[in-house]
C-alpha positions in Angstrom: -16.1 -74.6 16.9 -14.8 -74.0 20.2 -10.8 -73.7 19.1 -12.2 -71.5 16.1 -14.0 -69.7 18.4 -11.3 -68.7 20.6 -8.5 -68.2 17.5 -11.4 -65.3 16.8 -11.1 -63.5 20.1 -7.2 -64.1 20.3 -7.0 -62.4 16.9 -9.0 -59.7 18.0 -7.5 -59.1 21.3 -4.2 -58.8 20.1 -5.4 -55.5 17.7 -6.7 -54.3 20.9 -3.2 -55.1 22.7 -1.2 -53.7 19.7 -3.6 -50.6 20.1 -3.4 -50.4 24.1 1.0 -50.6 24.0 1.1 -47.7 21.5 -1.5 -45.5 23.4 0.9 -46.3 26.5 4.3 -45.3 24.6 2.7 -42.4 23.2 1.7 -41.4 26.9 4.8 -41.9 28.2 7.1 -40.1 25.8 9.0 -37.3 27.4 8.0 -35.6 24.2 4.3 -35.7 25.2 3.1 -32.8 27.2 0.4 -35.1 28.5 3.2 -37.1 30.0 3.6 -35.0 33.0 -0.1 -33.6 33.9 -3.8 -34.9 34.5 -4.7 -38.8 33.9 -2.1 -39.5 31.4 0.6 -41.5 34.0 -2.6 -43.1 35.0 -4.1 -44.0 31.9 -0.9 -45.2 30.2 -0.3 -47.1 33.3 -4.1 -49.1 32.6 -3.1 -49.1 28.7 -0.2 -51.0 29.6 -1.6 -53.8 31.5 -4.3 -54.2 29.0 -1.6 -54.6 26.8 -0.1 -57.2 28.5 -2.7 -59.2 29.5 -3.9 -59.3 26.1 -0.6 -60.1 24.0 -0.8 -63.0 22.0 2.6 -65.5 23.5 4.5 -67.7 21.7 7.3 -70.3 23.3 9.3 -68.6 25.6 13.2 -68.9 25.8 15.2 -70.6 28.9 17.5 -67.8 28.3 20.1 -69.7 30.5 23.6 -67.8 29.1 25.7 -68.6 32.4 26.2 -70.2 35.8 28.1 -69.5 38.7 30.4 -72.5 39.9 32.8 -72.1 42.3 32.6 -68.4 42.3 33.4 -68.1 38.5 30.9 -67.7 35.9 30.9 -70.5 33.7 28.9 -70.2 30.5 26.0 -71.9 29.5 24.5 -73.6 25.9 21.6 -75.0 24.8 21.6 -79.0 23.4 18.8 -81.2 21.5 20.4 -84.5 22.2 17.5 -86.4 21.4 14.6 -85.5 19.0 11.1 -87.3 19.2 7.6 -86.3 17.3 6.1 -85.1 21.1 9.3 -84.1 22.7 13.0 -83.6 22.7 15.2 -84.2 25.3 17.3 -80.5 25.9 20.9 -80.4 27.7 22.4 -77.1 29.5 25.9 -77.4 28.4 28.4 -75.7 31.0 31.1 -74.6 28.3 34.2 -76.3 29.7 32.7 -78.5 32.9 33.3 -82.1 33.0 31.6 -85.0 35.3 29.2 -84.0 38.5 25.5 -86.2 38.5 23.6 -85.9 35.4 20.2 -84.9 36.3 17.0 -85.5 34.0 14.7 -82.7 35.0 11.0 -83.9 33.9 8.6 -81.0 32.8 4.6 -81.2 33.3 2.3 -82.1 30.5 0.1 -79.8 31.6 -0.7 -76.5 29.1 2.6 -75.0 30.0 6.2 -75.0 28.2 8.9 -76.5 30.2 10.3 -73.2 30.2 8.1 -72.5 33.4 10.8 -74.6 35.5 13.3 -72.1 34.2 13.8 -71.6 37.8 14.3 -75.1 38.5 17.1 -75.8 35.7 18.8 -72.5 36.9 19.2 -73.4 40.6 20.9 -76.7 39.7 23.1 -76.4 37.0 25.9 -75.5 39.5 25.8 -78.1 40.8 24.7 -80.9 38.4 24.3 -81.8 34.1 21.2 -80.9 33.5 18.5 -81.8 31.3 14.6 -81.8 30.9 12.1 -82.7 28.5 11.2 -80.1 26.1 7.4 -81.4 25.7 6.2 -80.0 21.8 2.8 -78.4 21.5 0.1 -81.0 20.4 -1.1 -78.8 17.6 1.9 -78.2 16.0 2.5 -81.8 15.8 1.2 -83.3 12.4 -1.2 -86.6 12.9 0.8 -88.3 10.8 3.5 -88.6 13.8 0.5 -90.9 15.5 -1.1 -91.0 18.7 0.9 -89.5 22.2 -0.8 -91.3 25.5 0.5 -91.7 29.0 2.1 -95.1 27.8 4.3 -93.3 25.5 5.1 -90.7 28.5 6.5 -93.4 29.4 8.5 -94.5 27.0 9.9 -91.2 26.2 11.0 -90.9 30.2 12.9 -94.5 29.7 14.3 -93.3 26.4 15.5 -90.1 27.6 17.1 -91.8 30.7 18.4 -94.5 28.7 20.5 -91.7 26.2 21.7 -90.1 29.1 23.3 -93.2 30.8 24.5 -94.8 27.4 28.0 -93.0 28.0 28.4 -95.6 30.7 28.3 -92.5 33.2 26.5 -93.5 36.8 23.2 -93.8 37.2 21.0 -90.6 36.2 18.9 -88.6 39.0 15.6 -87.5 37.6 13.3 -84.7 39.1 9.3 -84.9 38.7 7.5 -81.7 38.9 4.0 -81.9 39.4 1.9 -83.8 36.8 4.5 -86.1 35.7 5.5 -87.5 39.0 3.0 -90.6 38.2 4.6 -91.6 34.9 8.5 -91.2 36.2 7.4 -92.9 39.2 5.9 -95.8 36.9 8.6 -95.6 34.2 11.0 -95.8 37.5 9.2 -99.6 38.5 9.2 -100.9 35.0 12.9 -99.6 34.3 13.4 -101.8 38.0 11.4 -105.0 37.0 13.6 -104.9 33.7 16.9 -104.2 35.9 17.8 -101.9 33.4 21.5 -100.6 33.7 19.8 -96.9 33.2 17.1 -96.6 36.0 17.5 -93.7 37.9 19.6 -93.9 41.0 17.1 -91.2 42.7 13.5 -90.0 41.8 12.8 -86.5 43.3 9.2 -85.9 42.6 7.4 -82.3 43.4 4.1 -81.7 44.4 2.9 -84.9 42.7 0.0 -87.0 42.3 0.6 -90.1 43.5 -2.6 -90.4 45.4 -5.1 -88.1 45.0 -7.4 -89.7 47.8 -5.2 -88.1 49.9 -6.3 -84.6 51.1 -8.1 -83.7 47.7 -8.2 -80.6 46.2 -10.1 -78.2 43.7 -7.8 -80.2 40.7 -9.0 -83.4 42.2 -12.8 -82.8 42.6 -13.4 -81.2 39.1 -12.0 -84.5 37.6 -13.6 -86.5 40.0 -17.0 -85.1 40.0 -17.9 -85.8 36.4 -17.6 -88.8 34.2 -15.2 -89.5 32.3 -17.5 -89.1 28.8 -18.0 -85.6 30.0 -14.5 -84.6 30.0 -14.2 -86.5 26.2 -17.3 -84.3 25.2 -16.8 -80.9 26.5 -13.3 -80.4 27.1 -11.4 -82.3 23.4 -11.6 -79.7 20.3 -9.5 -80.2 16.7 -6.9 -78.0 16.0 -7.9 -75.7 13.0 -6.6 -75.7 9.4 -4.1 -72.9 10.8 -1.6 -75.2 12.8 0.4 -77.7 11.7 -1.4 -80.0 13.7 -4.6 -79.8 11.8 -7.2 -82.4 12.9 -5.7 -83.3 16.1 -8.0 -83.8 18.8 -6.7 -82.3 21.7 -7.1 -80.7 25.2 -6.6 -76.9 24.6 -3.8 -75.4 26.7 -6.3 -71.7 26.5 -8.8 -74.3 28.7 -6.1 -75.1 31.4 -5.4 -71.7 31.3 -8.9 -70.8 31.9 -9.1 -73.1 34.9 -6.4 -72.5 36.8 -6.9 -68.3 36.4 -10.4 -68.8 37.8 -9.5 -70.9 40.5 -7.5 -68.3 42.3 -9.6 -65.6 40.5 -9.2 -62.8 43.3 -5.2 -63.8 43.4 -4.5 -63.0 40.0 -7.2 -59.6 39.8 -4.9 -58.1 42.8 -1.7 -59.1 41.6 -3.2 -57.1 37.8 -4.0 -54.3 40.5 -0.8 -54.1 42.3 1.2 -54.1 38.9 -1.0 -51.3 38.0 -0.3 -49.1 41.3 3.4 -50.0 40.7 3.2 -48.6 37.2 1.8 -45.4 38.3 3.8 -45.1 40.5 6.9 -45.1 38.5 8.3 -48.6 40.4 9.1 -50.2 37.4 11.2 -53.3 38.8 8.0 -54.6 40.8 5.9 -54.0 38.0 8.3 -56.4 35.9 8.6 -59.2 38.0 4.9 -59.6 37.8 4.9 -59.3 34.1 7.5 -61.7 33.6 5.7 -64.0 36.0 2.5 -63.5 33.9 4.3 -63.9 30.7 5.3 -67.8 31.4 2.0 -68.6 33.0 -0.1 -67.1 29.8 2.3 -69.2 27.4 0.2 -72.5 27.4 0.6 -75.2 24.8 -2.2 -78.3 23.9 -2.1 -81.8 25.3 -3.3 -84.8 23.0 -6.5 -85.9 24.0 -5.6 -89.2 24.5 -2.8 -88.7 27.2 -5.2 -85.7 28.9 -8.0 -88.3 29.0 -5.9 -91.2 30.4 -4.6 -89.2 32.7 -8.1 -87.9 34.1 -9.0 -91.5 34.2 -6.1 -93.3 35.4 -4.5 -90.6 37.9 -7.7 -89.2 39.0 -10.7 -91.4 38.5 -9.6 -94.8 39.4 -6.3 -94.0 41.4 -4.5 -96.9 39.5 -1.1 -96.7 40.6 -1.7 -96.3 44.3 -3.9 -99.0 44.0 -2.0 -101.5 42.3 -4.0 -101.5 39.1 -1.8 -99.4 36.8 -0.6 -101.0 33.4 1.5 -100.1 30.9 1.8 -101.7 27.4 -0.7 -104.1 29.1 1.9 -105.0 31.6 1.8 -104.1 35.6 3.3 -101.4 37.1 4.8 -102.8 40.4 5.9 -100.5 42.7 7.5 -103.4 44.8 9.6 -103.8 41.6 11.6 -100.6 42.8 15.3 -101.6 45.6 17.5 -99.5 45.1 16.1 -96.1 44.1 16.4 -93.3 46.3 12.8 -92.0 46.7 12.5 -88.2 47.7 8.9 -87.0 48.1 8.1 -83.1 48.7 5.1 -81.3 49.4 4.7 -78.2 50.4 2.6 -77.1 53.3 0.3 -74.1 51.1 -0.2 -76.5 47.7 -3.4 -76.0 46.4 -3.0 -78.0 43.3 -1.3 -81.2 45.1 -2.6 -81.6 48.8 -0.4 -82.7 51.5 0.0 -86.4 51.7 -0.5 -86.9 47.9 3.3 -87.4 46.8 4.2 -88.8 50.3 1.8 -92.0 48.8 5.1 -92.8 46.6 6.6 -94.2 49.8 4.3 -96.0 51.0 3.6 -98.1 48.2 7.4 -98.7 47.5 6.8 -102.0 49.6 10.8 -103.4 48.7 12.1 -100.4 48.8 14.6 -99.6 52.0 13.8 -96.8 54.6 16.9 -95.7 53.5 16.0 -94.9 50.3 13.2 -93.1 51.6 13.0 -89.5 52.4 10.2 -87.0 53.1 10.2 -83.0 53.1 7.3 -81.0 54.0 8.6 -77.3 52.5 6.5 -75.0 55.5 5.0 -72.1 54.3 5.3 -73.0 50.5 2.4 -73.5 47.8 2.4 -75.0 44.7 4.7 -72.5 42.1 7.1 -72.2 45.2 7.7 -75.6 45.5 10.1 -75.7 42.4 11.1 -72.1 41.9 11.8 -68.7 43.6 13.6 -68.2 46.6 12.1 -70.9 49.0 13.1 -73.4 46.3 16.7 -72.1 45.6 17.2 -71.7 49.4 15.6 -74.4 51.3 13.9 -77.1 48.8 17.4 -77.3 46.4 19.7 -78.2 49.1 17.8 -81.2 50.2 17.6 -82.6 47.1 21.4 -81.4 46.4 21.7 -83.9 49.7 19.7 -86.4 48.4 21.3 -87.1 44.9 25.1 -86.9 46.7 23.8 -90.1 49.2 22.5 -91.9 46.8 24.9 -91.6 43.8 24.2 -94.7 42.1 
């Protein structure tokens, strides 16, 4: 009921949005004596970010055409190198650039596309071979494909790393945004116990949850403050007949959505009211910048309900990795299993998702791992989305993990 529910009011908002962007080109048409007098800059300017607010969004595109190396633009292709039912793994060709450290860029599970670390992939593919996990939407994904949990995270992670070192290239890097620091982190320890040629030489990981104890935040209470039957009861929905993915239980990317809007409610009802004033007043190149931002952070996809559950349970509830207690396949994950993976942990000082102290937690438990192989960055001044994109990433954050993956090249 509650997915059909909401497929209702998505099909009848985007009428209303369809109806909203043709008032706002009729009011703007030079042709239009309305155009220049009275309300109607002001009311096309509303109309307009109705419209947008209300647009029904699909995938969004990387749209990475080119790169700058070495002062000459080099351009750029998209790869599927590897294809799995949950996720394919995605390389940024650089049309005629050979060697530098291959880089496996690890985009959160978490109700967005990977596309929101467009960002991210764009700042290092002057300097690296990049790739990331191109996570699918759960309810495209037919049941027949099976179950997707945070043991087949995982997998994938070791699978993907494992195809990008089978050219007999060095040692990968991989980079951990958010959410799925905790399974690159634990696919990093099993890939060590195993001594597998392909382990990463360096783990970056972003604004992670390693341990949520520390320094908790809004994230941390709401999944800590109910049990774990009422997450499985109120928050899992089946995918309607429309989508491929019909009778999938999952974890509705419109809910995250939901959550994270109303958490920062007042943030996001001025930035709607600044894009408004900029629209009026005719400063179109402010006014898009907040669209665009607004376009990838209204582009959400579904979770399985199996790997949104484990997660609540074992990254949230009972802390399992910091703890010692995590398992995968039924086996331990040892942190003291990692030696000789260069462990870069940043936070930044504003996060409001991923409090201070929570990724630094990956250092502490790496009990066999060298202090130098250990670094820390606290990224003043920077909250969560900054962390891995805009200028404070491209300008301060990059180079240090730039640094980083040169020192410890595998």
């Amino acid at each position: 009921m509650l997915y059909d529910a909401y497929e209702f009011q998505r099909s009848m908002l985007a009428g209303a949005s369809a109806l909203a962007n043709f008032g706002a080109g009729l009011l703007n048409n030079p042709a239009n004596p309305f155009a220049y007098f009275g309300g109607g800059p002001v009311m096309a300017s509303a109309l307009e970010v109705f419209a947008h607010a209300s647009a029904p969004r699909g995938k969004p595109d990387f749209a990475l055409d080119f790169t700058e190396i070495d002062g000459r633009q080099v351009a750029v292709h998209e790869e599927i190198v590897l294809r799995k039912p949950f996720g394919q793994l995605k390389r940024f060709v650089r049309e005629g650039v050979e060697g530098g450290p291959k880089l496996l860029i690890v985009a959160p599970m978490s109700g967005h596309y990977a596309t929101l670390l467009r960002g991210t992939v764009q700042r290092m593919l002057p300097v690296a071979d990049v790739y990331i996990t191109d996570w699918r939407d759960a309810k495209l994904v037919p049941t027949s494909e099976g179950r997707f949990d945070l043991d087949d995270y995982v997998d994938y992670i070791i699978d993907f790393l494992a195809h990008i070192g089978a050219e007999g290239a060095p040692r990968p890097h991989m980079l951990a945004v958010c959410q799925p620091s905790v399974p690159c982190y634990a696919a990093a320890a099993v890939m060590s116990a195993d001594n597998h040629p392909n382990r990463p030489a360096t783990l970056t990981m972003m604004g992670g949850p390693i341990d949520t104890r520390e320094a908790p935040t809004a994230v941390n209470t709401l999944a800590t403050e109910r049990p774990y039957s009422w997450f499985e009861h109120n928050v899992i929905a089946t995918v309607p007949m429309t989508y491929s993915g019909a009778g999938r239980k999952v974890y509705p990317g419109f809910l995250q959505l939901a959550g994270f809007m109303t958490m920062n409610l007042g943030n996001h009802l001025i930035s709607h009211w600044e894009m408004f004033k900029h629209l009026v007043q005719g400063d179109d190149e402010s006014a898009d910048s907040t669209m665009k931002f607004y376009e990838e952070y209204r582009s959400v996809c579904d979770m399985t309900a199996e790997f949104y559950l484990q997660t609540i349970a074992t990254v949230f509830q009972t802390h399992a990795l910091p703890k010692g207690e995590m398992l995968h396949r039924g086996r331990k994950v040892d942190p003291a299993a990692i030696t000789d993976i260069g462990i870069l942990a940043i936070e930044g000082e504003r996060d409001d998702i991923s409090g201070i102290g929570q990724t630094k937690a990956a250092l502490t438990i790496a009990t066999n791992l060298p202090e130098s192989h250990k670094q820390y960055h606290l990224a003043e001044g920077v909250g969560h989305y900054g962390i891995f994109n805009g200028s404070k990433w491209r300008n301060r954050i990059a180079p240090v993990v730039e640094q980083w993956m040169a020192t410890h090249s595998g």
